[in-house]
C-alpha positions in Angstrom: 7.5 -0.6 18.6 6.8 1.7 15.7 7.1 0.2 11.8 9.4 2.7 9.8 7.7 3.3 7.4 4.1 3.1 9.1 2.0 0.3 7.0 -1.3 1.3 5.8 -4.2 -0.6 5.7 -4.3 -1.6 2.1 -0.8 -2.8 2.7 -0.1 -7.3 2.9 3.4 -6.6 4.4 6.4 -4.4 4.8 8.0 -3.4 2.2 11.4 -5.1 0.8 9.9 -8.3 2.4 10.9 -11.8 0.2 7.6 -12.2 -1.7 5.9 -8.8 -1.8 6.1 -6.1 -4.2 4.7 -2.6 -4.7 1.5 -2.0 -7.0 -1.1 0.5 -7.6 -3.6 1.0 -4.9 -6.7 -0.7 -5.8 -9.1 1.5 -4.7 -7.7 5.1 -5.5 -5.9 3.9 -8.9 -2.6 5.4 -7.7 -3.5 8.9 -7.4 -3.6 9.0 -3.6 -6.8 10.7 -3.4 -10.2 10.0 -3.1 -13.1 12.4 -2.7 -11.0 14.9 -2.2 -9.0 13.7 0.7 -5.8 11.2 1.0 -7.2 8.0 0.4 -7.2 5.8 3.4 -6.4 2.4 1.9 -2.8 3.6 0.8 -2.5 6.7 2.7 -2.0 9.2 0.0 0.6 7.1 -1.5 -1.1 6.1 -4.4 0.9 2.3 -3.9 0.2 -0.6 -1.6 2.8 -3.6 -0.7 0.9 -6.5 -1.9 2.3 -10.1 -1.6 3.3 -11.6 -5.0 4.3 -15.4 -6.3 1.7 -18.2 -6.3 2.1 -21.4 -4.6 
């Protein structure tokens, strides 16, 4: 089975999942570039899903 959309590696779940939210990727600083190429952590999205809420 194929995720629609695809997660990328910097992603902590889908999106629209109970607990997660969108943010900046960490290591690109949302630009969705590094040296030159799409950065491989968000996949030239410049955003990551990251999980939010403490517990």
């Amino acid at each position: 089975m194929s995720q629609d959309p695809p997660l990328n590696p910097g992603d902590e779940a889908e999106p629209g999942v109970p607990g997660s939210g969108e943010d900046t990727c960490p290591d690109c600083n949302g630009s969705g570039k590094l040296g030159g190429a799409d950065c491989k952590t968000c996949g030239g999205t410049g955003k990551v899903t990251q999980g939010i809420g403490g517990g």
